[in-house]
C-alpha positions as a printed Julia matrix, in Angstrom:
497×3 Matrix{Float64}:
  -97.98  -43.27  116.22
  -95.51  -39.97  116.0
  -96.31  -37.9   118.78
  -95.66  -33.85  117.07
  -93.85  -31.63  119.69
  -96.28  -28.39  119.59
  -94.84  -25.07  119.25
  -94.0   -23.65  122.53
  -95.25  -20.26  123.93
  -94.27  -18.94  127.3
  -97.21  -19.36  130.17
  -95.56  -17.47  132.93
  -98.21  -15.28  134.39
  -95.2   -12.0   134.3
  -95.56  -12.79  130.41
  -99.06  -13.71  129.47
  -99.81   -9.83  128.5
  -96.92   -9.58  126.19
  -98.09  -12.92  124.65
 -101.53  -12.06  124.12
 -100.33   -8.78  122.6
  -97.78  -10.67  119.95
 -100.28  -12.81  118.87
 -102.81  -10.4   118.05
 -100.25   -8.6   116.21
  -99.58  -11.49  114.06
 -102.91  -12.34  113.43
 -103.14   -8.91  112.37
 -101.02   -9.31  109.38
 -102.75   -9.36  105.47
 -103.33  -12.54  104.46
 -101.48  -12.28  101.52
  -98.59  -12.65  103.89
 -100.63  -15.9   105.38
 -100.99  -18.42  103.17
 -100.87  -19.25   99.17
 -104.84  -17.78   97.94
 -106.92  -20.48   96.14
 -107.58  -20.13   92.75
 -110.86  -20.45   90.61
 -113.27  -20.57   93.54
 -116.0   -19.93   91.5
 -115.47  -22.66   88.83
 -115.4   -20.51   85.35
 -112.56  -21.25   84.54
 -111.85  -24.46   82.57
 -109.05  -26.84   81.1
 -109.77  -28.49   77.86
 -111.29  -31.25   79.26
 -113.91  -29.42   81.51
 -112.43  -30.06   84.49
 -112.05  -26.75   86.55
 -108.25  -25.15   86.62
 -106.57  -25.28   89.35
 -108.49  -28.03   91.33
 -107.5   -31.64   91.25
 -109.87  -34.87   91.51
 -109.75  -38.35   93.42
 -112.3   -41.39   92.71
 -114.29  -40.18   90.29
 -115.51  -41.48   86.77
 -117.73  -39.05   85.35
 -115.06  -37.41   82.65
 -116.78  -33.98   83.04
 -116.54  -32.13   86.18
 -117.26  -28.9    85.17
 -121.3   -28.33   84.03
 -123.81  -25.5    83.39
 -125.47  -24.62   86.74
 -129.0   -25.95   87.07
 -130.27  -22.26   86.84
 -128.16  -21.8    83.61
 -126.25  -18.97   85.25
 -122.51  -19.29   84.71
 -120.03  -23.33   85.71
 -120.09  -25.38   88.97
 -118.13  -28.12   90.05
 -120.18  -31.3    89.61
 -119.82  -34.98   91.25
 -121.99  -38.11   91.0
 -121.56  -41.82   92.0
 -120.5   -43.99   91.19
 -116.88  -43.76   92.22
 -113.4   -46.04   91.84
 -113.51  -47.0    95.12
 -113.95  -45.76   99.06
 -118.07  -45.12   97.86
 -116.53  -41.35   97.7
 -115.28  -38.92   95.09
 -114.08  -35.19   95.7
 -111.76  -32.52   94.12
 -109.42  -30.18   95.87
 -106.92  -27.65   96.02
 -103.55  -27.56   98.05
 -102.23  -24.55   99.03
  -98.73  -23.58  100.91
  -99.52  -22.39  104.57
  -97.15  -19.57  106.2
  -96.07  -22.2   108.65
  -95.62  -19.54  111.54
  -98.35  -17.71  113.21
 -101.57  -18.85  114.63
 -104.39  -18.28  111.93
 -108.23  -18.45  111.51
 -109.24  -19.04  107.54
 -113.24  -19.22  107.12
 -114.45  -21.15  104.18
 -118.08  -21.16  102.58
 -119.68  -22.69   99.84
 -122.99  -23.38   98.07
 -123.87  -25.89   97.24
 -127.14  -28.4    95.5
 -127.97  -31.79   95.76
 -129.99  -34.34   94.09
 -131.07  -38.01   95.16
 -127.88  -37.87   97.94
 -127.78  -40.99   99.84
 -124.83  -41.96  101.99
 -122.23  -39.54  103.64
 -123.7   -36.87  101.72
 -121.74  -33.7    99.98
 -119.76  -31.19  102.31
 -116.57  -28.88  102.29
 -113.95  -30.01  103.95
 -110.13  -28.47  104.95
 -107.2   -29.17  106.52
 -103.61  -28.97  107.33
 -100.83  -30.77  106.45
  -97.31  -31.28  108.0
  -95.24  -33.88  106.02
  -98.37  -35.84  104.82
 -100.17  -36.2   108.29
 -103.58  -34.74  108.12
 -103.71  -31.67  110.99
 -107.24  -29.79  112.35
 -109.66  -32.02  109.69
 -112.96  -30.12  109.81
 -115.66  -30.26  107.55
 -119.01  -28.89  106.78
 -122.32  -29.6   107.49
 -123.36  -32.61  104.75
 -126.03  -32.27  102.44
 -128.21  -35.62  101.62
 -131.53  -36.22   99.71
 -132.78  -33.03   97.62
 -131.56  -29.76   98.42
 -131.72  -26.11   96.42
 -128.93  -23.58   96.54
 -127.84  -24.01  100.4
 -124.34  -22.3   101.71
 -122.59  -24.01  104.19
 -119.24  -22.9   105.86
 -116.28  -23.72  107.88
 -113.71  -22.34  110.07
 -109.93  -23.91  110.18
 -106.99  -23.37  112.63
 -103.44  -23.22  111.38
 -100.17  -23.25  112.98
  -96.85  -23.46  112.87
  -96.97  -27.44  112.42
  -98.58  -26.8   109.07
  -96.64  -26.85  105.47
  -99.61  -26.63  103.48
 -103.44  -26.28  103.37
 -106.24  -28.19  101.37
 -109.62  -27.23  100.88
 -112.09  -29.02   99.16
 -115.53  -30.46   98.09
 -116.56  -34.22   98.81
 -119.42  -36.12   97.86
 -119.65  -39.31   99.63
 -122.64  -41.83   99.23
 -124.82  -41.95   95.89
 -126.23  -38.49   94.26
 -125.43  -36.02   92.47
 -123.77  -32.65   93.85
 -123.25  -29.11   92.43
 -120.73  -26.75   94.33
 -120.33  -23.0    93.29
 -118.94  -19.94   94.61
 -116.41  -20.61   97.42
 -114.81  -18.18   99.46
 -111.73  -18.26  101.18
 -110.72  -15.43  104.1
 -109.25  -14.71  106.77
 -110.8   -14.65  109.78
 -110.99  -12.5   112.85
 -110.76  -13.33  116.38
 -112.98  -11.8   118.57
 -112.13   -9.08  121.01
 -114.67   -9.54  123.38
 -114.95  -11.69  126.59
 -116.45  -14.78  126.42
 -119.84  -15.36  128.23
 -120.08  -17.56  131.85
 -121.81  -20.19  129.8
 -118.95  -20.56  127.18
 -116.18  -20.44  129.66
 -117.84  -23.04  131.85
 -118.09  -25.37  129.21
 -114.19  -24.91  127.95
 -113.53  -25.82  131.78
 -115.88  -28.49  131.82
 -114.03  -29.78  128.45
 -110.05  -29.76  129.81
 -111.58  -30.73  132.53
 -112.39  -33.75  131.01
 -109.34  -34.19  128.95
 -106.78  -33.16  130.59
 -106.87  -36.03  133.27
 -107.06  -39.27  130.71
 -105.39  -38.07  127.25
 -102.43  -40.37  126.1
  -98.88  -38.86  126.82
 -100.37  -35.92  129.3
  -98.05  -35.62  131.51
  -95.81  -34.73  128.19
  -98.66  -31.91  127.07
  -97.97  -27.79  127.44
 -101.4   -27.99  129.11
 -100.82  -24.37  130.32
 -100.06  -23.4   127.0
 -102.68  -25.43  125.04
 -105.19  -23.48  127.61
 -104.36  -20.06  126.68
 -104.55  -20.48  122.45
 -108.12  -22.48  123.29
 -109.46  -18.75  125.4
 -108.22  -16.74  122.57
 -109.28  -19.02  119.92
 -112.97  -19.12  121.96
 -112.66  -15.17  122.76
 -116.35  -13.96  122.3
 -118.01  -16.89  122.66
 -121.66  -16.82  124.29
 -122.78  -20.6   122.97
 -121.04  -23.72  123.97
 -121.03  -23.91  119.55
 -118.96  -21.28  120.2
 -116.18  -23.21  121.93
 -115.98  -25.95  119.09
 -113.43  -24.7   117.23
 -111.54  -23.98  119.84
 -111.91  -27.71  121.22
 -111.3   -29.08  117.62
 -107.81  -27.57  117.86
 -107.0   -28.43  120.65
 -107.84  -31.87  120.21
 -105.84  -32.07  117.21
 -102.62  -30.81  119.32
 -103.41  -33.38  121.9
 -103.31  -36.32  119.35
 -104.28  -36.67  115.47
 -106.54  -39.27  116.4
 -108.63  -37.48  118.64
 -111.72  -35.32  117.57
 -115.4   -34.25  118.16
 -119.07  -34.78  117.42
 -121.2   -31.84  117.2
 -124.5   -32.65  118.91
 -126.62  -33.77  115.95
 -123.9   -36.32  114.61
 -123.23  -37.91  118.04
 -127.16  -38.0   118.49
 -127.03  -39.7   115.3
 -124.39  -41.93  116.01
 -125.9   -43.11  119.42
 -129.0   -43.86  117.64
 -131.38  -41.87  119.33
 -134.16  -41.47  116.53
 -134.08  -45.63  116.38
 -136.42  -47.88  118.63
 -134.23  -49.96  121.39
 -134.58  -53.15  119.03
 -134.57  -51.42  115.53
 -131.56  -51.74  113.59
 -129.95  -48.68  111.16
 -131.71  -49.16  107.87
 -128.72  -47.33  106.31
 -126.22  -49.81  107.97
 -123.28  -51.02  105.23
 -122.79  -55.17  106.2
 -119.25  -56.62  104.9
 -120.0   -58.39  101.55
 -118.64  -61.51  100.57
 -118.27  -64.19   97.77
 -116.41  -67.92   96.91
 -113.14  -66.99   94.82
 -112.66  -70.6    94.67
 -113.92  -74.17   95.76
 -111.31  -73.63   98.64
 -111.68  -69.51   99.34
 -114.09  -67.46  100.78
 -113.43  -63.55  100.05
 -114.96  -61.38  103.05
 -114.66  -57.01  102.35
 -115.4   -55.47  105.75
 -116.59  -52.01  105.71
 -116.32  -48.83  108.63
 -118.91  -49.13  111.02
 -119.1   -46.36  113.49
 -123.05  -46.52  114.9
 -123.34  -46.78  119.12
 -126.6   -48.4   118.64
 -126.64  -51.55  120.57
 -129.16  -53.37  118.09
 -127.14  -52.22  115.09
 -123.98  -53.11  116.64
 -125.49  -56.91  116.96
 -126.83  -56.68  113.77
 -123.45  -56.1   112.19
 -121.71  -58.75  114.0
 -123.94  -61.53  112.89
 -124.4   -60.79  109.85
 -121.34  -61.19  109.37
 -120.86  -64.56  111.28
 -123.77  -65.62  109.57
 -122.49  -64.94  105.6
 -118.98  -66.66  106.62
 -121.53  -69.49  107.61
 -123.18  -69.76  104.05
 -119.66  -69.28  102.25
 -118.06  -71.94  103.79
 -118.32  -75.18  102.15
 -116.71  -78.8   102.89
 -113.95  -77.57  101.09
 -113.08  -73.96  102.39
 -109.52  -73.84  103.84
 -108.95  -70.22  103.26
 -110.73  -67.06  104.15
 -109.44  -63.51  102.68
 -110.66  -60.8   104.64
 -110.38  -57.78  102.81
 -109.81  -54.28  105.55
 -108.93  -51.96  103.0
 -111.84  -49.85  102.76
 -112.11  -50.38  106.67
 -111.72  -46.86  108.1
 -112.75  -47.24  111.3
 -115.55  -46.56  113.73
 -116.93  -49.23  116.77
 -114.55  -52.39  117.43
 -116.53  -54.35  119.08
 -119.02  -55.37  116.29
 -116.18  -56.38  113.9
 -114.21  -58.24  116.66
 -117.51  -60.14  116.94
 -118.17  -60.4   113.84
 -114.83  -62.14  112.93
 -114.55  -64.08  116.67
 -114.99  -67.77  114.33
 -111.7   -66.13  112.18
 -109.6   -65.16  115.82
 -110.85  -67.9   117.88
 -111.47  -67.9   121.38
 -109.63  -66.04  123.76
 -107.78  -62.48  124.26
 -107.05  -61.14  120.73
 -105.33  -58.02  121.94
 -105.02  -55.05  124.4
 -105.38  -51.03  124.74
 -102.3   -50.56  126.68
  -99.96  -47.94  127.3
  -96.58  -47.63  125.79
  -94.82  -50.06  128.15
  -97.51  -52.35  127.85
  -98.89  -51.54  131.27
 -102.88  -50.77  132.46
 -103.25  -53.34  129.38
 -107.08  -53.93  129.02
 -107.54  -56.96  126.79
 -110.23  -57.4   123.98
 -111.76  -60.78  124.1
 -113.89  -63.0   121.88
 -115.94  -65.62  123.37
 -119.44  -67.58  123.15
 -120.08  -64.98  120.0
 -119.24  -61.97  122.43
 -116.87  -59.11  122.14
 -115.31  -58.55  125.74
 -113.69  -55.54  127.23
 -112.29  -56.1   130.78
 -115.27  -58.84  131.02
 -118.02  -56.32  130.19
 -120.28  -57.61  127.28
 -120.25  -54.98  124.06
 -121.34  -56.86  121.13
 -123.26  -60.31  120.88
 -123.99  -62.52  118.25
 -125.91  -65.98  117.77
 -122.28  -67.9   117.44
 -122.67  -69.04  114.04
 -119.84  -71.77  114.07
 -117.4   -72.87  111.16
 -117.32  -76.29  110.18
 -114.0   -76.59  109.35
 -111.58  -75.89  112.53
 -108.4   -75.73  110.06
 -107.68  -72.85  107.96
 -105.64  -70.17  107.07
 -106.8   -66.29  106.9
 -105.24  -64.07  104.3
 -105.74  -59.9   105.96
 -105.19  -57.23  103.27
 -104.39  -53.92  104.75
 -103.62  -50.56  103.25
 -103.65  -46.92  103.59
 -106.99  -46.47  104.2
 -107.37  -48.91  106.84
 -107.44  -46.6   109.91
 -108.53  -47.04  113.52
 -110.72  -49.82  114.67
 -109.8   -51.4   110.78
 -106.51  -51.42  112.25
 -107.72  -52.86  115.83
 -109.26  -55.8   113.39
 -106.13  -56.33  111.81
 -104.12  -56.46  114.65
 -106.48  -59.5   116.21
 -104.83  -62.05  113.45
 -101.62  -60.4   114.45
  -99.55  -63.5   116.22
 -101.89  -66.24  114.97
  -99.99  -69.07  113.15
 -102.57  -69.39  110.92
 -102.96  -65.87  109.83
 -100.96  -63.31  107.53
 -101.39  -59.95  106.37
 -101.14  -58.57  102.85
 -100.65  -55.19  101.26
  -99.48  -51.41  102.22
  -98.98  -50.41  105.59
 -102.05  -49.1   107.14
 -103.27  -45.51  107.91
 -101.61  -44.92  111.62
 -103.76  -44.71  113.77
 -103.27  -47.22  116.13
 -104.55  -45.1   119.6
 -107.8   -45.95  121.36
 -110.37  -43.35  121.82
 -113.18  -43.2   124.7
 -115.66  -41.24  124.17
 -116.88  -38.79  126.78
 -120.26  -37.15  126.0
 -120.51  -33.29  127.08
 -123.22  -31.2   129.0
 -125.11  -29.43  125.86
 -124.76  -33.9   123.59
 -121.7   -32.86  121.79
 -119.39  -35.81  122.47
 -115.29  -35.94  122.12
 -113.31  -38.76  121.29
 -110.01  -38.51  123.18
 -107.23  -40.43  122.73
 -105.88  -42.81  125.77
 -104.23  -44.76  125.09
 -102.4   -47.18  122.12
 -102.98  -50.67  120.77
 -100.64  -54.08  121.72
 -101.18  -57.14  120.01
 -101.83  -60.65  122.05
  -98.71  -60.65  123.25
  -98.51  -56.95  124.82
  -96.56  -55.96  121.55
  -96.74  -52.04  121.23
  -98.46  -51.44  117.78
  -96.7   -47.67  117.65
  -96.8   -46.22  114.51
  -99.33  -48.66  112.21
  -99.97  -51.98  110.73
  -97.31  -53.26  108.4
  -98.49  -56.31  106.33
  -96.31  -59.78  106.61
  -95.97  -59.16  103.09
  -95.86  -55.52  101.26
  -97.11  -55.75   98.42
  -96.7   -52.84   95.57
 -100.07  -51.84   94.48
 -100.76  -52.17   90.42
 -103.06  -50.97   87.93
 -104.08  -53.69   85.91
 -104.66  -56.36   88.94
 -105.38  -56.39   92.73
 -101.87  -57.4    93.5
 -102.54  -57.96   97.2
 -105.54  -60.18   97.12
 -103.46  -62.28   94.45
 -100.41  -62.63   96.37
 -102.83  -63.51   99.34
 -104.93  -66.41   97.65
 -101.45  -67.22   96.42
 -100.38  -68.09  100.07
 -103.79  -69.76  100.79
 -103.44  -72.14   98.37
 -100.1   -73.57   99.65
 -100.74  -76.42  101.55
 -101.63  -76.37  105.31
C-alpha cells in the first residue's frame, strides 16, 4: 500500500509556542475560506425526478428518493432495501476541502427508521486525497424502529485532503428517513485537558507507537502535538476519540477504532460461550453447471469464538453438498468480501488451499514473516489454533478454483485471495482489489474501546510482498449487461485440466 508523507510541522521545544499560536490562528479563519458549503441539507429542494439537488445516489432502486416526512411537515431523503448490490444504498455530497490548515467540521442529522435490520442507517464523512478514503468516521447507526433521533459527527481535515464527502447510508433491510443536516465548523477547545483524558492519550501512543508498520518513518513528535490540541478540553477518555481517529488515519489508512459498544459487540459479549451470532451472514452458494460449484463469500468481522467456527464450517460443509462426482471447478466469488476476521474464511476455504502455509504477515523485506496455516480443518497463526472446523473433505482431489476480485474486496477479502495466490491450480478474475493489504492487531484499551493498528503487510506463500493490492491473473472490464468476470472465469474452468 502507498504510504502518504504527512505534512510536517516543526517539534522543537524553542518553537512549539509559535506553533500552537499559528494554528489557532488558522483555525480561526471563516469557514467560507475552509471548505466548499453543502448544499440542500434540508432536502426541499428537488430535481424533476424527486431526487434531492445537489446530492448524488449509489445502490439504490427505489426511483424516488425524495418523500413527504412521516409527520407531513416539509421533504426528507428516503432509502429502503433492497439495493443493487453490497446489501447497502446511500446518497452523498462531495465537496472541495481548503487542502491547507488543520480543521474540525461537525455534522448532525436526524434521522427515522422503520423495520432496520442489518448495518443499520448512519451519517458518515470523509476525506479524500486522489481517491483514497482519509479520517472515515461515521455516526452512531440506527436499527429496528426509531422516531425522530439526531445523531452527529465530528471530522478532521488536513492538508492531505482535496475534497470532502458527507453523507447518509442505510445498510441492512428497512426503511430510513434523513432530514435537516447541518454542516459547521467546529471549535477547538481552549481549556486543558483533565488527568483522566491525558492518561489515556498516553496510554494510547503508548500502545501504538512501539508496533505500527513503518514507525521508525512516523513524525511521532509531531503526530503527538496535533492529537493534544485536537483532544484540548477533554475530561472523558470519549473525549480523546477523535483525536485517536486522526491520528490513526496518519499512521496508516488501514488502521482505525472501535468505540466501546461496537468492540463489545464485536467480541460477542451479550452471546453465551457456545451460542453463535443469530445475525451472522454465511457465504451462499449454488451448481452453475454439472462441473461448477459457485461459492459468494461475504465480510465477517465477529471475535466470537463460536461464531467464528460456525462460519468456517458452514462453509466447508455447503462446498460438501455442492460437490458432485463431476465437480472440477469451484468459483469463489470475494467481491462483496470487505473484510473483517481471517481466520474463519481461511478455514472455511482450507479443502480449496490445501494443506500447508498459505501465506505470511511479514514486513516489507519479507522478514518477522508469521505464516497462516491450514491444517486438520484449523486456521494456524505461528501454531496457535484460531478457527476450527469438523474437516468436511472434498471428494474430488483435482480441480481448478476460479477467485473473482474487485474493488470492494478489502482486507482479510484480500488475505483470502492472496491464499490461492501461487497455487497451480488457482487463478484470479476481475478488477484489482481495494488496497488494503496491511495486517491489523487489535489492542483493546483501559475504558473497552479497542484500536486496530496496522503492523505489518501481507506476502504470499512464497514471501512475495503483496504492496499495494490484489491484481487478478486476468483483468477483466466490468459490463452492464453480464457479469463479465464470473464468465471469463467459468470460461477458464471449463478448459481441460
Amino acid at each position: 500500500m502507498n504510504t502518504r508523507k504527512c505534512p510536517q510541522f516543526v517539534a522543537k521545544p524553542s518553537r512549539m509556542k509559535a506553533i500552537k499560536t499559528l494554528l489557532i490562528s488558522l483555525l480561526l479563519l471563516p469557514l467560507s475560506l475552509c471548505a466548499q458549503q453543502p448544499n440542500n441539507l434540508d432536502f426541499e429542494a428537488a430535481s424533476p425526478a424527486d431526487v434531492p439537488m445537489g446530492w448524488k445516489t449509489s445502490r439504490l432502486t427505489q426511483p424516488k428518493t425524495l418523500v413527504k416526512t412521516p409527520d407531513g411537515e416539509g421533504s426528507s431523503l428516503y432509502l429502503t432495501a433492497p439495493f443493487t448490490e453490497f446489501e447497502s444504498g446511500y446518497a452523498y455530497q462531495e465537496l472541495a476541502a481548503s487542502g491547507e490548515v488543520l480543521l474540525k467540521y461537525d455534522i448532525t442529522a436526524r434521522l427515522r427508521t422503520r423495520g432496520v435490520e442489518g448495518d443499520g442507517a448512519q451519517i458518515y464523512a470523509y476525506g479524500k486525497s486522489s481517491g483514497s478514503v482519509l479520517g472515515y468516521v461515521q455516526s452512531e447507526s440506527l436499527r429496528g424502529d426509531n422516531d425522530w433521533t439526531e445523531v452527529s459527527l465530528s471530522l478532521v481535515t488536513d492538508s492531505r485532503m482535496d475534497s470532502i464527502r458527507i453523507g447518509c447510508y442505510l445498510g441492512g433491510t428497512g426503511e430510513a428517513w434523513f432530514d435537516d443536516l447541518t454542516f459547521t465548523r467546529g471549535e477547538f477547545s481552549k481549556q486543558r485537558m483533565s488527568k483522566t483524558a491525558r492518561k489515556y492519550l498516553r496510554e494510547f501512543f503508548a500502545t501504538v507507537e512501539p508496533i505500527a508498520l513503518d514507525r521508525d518513518e512516523k513524525p511521532w513528535k509531531e503526530l503527538k502535538s496535533v492529537a493534544r490540541m485536537l483532544a484540548s478540553g477533554a475530561q472523558t477518555t470519549a473525549d480523546v476519540y477523535p483525536a485517536m481517529r486522526y491520528t490513526l488515519g496518519r499512521i496508516n489508512k488501514h488502521s482505525f477504532m472501535f468505540e466501546p459498544a461496537v468492540a463489545a459487540d464485536l467480541n460477542g459479549s451479550d452471546l453465551a460461550t457456545d451460542e453463535v451470532d443469530p445475525d451472522l451472514k454465511y457465504t451462499s452458494g449454488r451448481r452453475i453447471n454439472d462441473r461448477i460449484a459457485y461459492l459468494s463469500m461475504p465480510a465477517m468481522g465477529s471475535g466470537h469464538q463460536a461464531t467464528l467456527n460456525a462460519f468456517a464450517d458452514s462453509l466447508q460443509g455447503l462446498m460438501a453438498a455442492l460437490e458432485t462426482e463431476t465437480t472440477t471447478g469451484w468459483v469463489l466469488d470475494l467481491r462483496e468480501n470487505g473484510g473483517g476476521n481471517c481466520w474463519p474464511m481461511l478455514a472455511g476455504v482450507g479443502p480449496l488451499i490445501g494443506e500447508g502455509i498459505a501465506g505470511y504477515f511479514q514486513e516489507r523485506d519479507g522478514s518477522n514473516a508469521s505464516p497462516w496455516v491450514y491444517r486438520d480443518g484449523k486456521s494456524f497463526e505461528r501454531g496457535n489454533e484460531r478457527v476450527t472446523t469438523r474437516n468436511h473433505q472434498l471428494s474430488h482431489k483435482q480441480f481448478r478454483v476460479a477467485v473473482l476480485v474487485g474493488p470492494q474486496t478489502a482486507s482479510s477479502g484480500e488475505i483470502t485471495a492472496i491464499a490461492f495466490m501461487g497455487l497451480p491450480y488457482a487463478r484470479l478474475f476481475g478488477q484489482p482489489s481495494a488496497g488494503y493489504v496491511t495486517t491489523n492487531t487489535s489492542i483493546p484499551m483501559s475504558d473497552g474501546a479497542m484500536v486496530m493498528v496496522t503492523i505489518s503487510i501481507y506476502g504470499d506463500r512464497n514471501k512475495r510482498a503483496v504492496e499495494d493490492r490484489v491484481v487478478p491473473d486476468v483483468i477483466v472490464a466490468p459490463e452492464a449487461e453480464k457479469d463479465a468476470a464470473l464468465e471469463a472465469a467459468i470460461e477458464w474452468l471449463e478448459g481441460e485440466i
